[in-house]
C-alpha positions as CSV (number, residue, x, y, z in Angstrom):
1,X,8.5,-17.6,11.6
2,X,4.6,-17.7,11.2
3,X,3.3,-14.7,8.6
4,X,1.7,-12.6,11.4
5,X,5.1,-12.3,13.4
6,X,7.1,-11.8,10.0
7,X,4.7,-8.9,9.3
8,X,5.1,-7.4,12.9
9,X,9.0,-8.2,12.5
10,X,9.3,-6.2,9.2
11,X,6.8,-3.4,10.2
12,X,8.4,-2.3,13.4
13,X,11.8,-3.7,13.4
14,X,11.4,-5.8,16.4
15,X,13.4,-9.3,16.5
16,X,12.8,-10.2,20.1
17,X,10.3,-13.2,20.0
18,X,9.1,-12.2,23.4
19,X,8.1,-8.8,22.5
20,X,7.3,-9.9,19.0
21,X,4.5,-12.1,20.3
22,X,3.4,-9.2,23.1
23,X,2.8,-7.1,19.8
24,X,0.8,-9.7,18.3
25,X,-1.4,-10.1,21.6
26,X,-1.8,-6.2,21.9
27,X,-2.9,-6.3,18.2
28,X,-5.7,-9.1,18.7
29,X,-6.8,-7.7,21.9
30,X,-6.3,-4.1,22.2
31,X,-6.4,-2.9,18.9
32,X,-8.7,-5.0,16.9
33,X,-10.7,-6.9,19.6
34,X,-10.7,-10.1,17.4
35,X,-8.9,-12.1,15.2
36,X,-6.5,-10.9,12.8
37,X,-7.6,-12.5,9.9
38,X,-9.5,-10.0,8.0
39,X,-6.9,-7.6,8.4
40,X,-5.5,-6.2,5.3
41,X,-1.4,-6.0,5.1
42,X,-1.7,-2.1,5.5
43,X,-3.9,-2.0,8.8
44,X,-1.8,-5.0,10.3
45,X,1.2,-2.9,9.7
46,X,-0.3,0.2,10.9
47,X,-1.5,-1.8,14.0
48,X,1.9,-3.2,14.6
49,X,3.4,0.1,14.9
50,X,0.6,0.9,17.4
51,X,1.0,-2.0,19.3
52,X,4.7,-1.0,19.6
53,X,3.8,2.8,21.1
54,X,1.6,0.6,23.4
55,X,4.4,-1.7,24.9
56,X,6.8,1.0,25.5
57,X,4.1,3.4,27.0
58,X,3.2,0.1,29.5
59,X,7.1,-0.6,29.9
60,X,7.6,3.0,30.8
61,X,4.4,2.7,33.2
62,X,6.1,-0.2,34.9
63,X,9.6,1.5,34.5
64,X,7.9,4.1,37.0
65,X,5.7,2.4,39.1
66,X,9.0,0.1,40.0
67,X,10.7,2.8,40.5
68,X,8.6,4.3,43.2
69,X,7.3,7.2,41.0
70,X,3.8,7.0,40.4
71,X,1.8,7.4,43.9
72,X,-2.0,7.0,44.6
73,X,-4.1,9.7,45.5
């Protein structure tokens, strides 16, 4: 396992390497808007658990919209 999806791994408790590399992505992208490099340990951990809120906010999103839920105005 590369060190980046350890770290997300050990920080959220996520073993799925789907959602594992989703996580990373959200980090690099939405978080951080760059590289993930010249992190330290403690904000990559902290933005790990962030990224998580994020993916099951979207999943729940998705959850709804396929559900027929969520409407246009």
């Amino acid at each position: 396992m590369r060190y980046y999806t350890q770290l997300i791994a050990s920080a959220t408790g996520v073993t799925d390497p789907a959602v594992l590399d989703e996580l990373e992505e959200i980090m690099r992208e939405d978080i951080f808007h760059s590289t993930l490099s010249w992190q330290t340990e403690a904000q990559l951990r902290a933005a790990a658990s962030e990224a998580l809120v994020i993916c099951k906010a979207v999943s729940e999103i998705e959850q709804t919209a396929e559900d027929g839920a969520l409407t246009r105005h």
